[in-house]
C-alpha positions in Angstrom: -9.3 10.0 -34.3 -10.1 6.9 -36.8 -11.7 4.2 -35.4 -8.9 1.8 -35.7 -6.5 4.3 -34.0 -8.9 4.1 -31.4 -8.8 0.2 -31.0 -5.3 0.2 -31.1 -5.7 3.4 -28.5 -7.6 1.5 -26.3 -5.6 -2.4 -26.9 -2.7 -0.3 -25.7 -4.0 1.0 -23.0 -5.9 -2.2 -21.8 -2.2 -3.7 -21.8 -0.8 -1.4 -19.8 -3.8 -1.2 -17.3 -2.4 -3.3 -14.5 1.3 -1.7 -14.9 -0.8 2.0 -14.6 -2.6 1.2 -11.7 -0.1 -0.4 -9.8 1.9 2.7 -10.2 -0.6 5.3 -9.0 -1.3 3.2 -6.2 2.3 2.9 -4.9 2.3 6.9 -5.2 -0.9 7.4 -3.7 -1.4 4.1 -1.0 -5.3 4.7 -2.3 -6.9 2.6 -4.7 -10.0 4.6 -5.4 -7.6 7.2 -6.1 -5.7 5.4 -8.4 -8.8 4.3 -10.2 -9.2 8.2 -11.0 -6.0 8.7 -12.1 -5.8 5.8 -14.5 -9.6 7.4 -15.6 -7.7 10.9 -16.6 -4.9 8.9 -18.0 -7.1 7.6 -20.6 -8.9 10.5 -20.9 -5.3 12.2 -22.1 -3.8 9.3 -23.7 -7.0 9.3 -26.3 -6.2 12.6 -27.5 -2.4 11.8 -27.9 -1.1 10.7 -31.7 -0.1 7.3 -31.7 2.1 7.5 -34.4 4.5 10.1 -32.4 4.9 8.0 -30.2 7.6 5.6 -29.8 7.8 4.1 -26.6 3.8 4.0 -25.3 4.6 1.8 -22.1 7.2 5.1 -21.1 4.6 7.3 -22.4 1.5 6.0 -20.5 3.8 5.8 -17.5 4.6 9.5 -17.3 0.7 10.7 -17.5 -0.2 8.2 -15.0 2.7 10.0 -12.8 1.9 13.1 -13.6 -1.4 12.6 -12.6 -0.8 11.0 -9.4 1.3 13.8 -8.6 -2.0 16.2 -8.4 -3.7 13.7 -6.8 -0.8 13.3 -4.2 -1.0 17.3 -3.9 -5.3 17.2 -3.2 -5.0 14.0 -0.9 -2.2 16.2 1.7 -5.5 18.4 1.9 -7.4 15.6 3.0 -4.9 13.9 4.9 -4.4 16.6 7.4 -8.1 16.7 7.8 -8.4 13.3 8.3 -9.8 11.5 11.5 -7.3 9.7 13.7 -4.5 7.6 12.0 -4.3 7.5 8.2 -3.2 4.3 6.6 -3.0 2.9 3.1 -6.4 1.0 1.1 -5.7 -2.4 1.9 -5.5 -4.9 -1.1 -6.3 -8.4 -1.6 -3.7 -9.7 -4.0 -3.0 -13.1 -6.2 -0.9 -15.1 -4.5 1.8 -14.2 -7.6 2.0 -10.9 -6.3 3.5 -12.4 -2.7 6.1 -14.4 -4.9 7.4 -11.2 -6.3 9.7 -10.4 -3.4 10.4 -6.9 -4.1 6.6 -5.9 -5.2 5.5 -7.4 -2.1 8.0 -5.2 0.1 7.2 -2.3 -1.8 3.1 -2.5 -0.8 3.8 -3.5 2.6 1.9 -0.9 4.7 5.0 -0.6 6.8 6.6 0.5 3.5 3.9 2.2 2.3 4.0 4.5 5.5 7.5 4.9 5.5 6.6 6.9 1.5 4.1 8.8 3.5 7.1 11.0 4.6 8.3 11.8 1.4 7.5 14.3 -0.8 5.3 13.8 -3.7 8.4 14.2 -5.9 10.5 12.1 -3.8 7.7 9.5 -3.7 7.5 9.1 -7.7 11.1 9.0 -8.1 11.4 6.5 -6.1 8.8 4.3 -6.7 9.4 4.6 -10.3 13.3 4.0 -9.7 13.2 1.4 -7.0 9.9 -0.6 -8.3 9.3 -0.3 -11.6 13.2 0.2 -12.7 12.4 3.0 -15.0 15.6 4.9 -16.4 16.5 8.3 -15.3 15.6 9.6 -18.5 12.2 8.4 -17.8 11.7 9.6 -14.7 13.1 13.1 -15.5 10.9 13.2 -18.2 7.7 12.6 -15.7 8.1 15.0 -12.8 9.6 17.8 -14.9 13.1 17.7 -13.8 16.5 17.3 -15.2 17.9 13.3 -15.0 20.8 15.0 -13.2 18.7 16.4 -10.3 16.7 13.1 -10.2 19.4 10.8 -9.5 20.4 13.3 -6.4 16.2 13.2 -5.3 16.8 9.1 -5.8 19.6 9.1 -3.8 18.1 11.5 -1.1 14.7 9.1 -1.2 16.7 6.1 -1.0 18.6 7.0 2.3 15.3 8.2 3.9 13.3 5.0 2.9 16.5 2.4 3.8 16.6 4.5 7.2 13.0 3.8 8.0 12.5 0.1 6.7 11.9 -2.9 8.8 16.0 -3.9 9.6 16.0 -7.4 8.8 14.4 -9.3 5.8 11.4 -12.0 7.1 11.1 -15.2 5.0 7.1 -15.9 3.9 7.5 -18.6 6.3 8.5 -16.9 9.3 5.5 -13.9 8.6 3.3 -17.3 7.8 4.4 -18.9 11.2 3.9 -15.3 13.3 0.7 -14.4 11.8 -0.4 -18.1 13.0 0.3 -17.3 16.5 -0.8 -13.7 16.9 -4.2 -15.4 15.6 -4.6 -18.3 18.1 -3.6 -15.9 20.7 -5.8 -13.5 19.7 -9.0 -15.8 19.0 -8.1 -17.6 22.3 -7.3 -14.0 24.3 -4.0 -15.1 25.3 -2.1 -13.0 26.4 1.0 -15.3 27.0 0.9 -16.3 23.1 0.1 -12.3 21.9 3.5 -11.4 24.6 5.8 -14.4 22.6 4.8 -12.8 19.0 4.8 -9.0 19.7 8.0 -7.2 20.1 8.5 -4.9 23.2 8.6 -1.8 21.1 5.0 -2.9 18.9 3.0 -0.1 17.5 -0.8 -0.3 16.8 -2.4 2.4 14.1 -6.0 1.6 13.5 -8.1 3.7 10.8 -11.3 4.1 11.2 -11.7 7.5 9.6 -14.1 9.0 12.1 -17.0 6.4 10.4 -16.0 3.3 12.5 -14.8 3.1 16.6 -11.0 3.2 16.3 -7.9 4.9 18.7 -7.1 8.5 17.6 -3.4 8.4 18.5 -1.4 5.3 17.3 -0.9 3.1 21.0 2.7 2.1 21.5 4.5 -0.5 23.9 3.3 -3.9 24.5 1.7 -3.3 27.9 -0.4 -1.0 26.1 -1.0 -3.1 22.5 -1.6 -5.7 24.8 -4.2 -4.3 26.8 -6.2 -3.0 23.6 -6.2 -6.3 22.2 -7.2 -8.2 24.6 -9.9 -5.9 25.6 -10.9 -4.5 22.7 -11.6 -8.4 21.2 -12.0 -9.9 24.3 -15.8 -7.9 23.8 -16.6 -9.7 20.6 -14.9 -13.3 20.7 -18.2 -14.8 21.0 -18.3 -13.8 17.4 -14.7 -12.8 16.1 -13.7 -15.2 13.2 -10.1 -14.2 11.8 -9.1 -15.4 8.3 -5.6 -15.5 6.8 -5.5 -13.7 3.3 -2.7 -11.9 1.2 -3.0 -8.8 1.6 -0.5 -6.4 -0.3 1.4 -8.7 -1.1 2.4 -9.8 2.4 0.2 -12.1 5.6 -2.8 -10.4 6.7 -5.9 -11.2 8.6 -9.5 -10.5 7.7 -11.6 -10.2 10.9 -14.8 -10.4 11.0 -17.6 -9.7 14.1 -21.1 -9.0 14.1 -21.7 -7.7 10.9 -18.1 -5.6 11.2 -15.3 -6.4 8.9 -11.7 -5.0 9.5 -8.0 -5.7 7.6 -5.0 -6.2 9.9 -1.4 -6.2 8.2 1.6 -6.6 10.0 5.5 -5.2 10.4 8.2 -7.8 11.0 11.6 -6.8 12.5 13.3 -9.9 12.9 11.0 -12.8 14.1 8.7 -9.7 16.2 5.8 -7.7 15.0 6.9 -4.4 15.8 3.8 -3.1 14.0 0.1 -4.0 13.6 -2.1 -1.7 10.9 -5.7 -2.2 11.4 -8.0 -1.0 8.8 -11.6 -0.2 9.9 -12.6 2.6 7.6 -15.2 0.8 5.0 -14.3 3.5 2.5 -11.2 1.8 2.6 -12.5 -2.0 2.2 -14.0 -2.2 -0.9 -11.2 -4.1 -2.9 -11.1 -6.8 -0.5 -13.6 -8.9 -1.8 -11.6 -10.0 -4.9 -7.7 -10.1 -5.8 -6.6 -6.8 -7.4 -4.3 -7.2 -10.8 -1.2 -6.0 -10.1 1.9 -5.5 -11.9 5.6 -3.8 -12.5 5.6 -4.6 -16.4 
């Protein structure tokens, strides 16, 4: 390869970069994962004859889906292996990322978990259909099937996601105002304020991948959310400080105590949180220091 095909290899590339990365991430809910992928996408994408090519946004897309389709295969491995409750790498996003409504839902971690039950084919399809708008064509092209039999696995991962998704639609203001109140409360060890902001049905997954203290079994019911809470934190607010951030696209809190740093997201369902994600697992926290580029062009 010349040198100026490899400039204009690597301008390409560079431009895509965000677009590439937000798509292996959506696939894979891991963003060291999705760092290798986009690293074997390059690695492919310099070997490929740029002159062949007509569409190289279509073409980078389908190596990066490609490869997070490996990935996806290696991580079920690792998944099933895994210590207690797996949830998705938390980002910390630009605040443009929270504007975009539909990029926003998409990276949820309720959202997120709700792709955890599909299948790795299911998953791209629909992330590439329902996110990133790519034609059937496309998408056909990228998992190896015909565009027929993709618009039946979109269909079939479109029911399946719209069945599991939170049931109402939560302004930014009313997760801003409920995010507010669950963190007085839970600075202040209220329980009154924790029981007006957490629905009776609330679920709390905490990840701590067997390197950090965190429950096993995902604790469900308020009673019993409650109870964790307000023990669990109750031990360290003498030194518990809770931030807001944007995290995902959506209202999150970083905590911090004694050295320890943790990433709570939340699930809306009307003006409830029916779920609370913690994130404990350090593996897990090292793109929290700085906003990750995201994007779905």
């Amino acid at each position: 390869m010349s040198s100026a095909t490899t400039n204009s290899a690597t301008d390409t590339f560079v431009a895509y970069r965000n677009l590439l990365f937000t798509v292996a991430y959506e696939m894979l809910g891991s963003a060291a994962d999705a760092e290798d992928v986009l690293q074997e996408t390059w690695v492919r994408w310099a070997q490929v004859d740029m002159e062949q090519v007509q569409d190289h946004r279509a073409y980078l897309v389908r190596i990066t889906t490609r490869q997070a389709l490996n990935r996806l295969r290696t991580m079920k491995r690792r998944k099933e292996s895994y210590v207690g409750p797996w949830l998705p790498e938390p980002l910390l996003t630009a605040p443009d990322v929270a504007e975009d409504v539909e990029l926003a839902e998409s990276m949820s971690m309720a959202l997120m978990l709700v792709l955890e039950t599909l299948s790795p084919t299911e998953r791209a399809v629909f992330v590439l259909r329902e996110v990133f708008d790519v034609g059937y064509e496309e998408i056909a092209a990228a998992v190896d099937k015909t565009p027929v039999t993709v618009r039946q696995i979109a269909r079939r991962a479109r029911q399946h996601v719209e069945a599991r998704r939170p049931r109402s639609v939560v302004s930014p203001d009313q997760a801003r105002a409920a995010l507010e109140s669950f963190q007085m409360a839970l600075e202040t060890g209220d329980p009154q304020g924790l029981l007006n902001v957490l629905a009776p049905n609330v679920v709390l997954l905490t990840d701590g991948g067997g390197i950090k203290t965190a429950a096993r079994v995902p604790i469900i019911g308020i009673e019993r959310v409650l109870r964790n809470l307000l023990v669990g934190f109750g031990k360290i607010s003498a030194t518990l400080s809770t931030e807001p951030a944007v995290v995902n696209g959506n209202p999150a809190l970083v905590l911090r105590w004694d050295g320890e740093i943790g990433i709570m997201t939340f699930r809306m369902d009307d003006t409830r949180i029916t779920g609370l994600y913690f994130v404990r697992n350090p593996e897990k926290l090292t793109h929290i220091d700085s906003p990750t580029a995201l994007s779905v062009r």
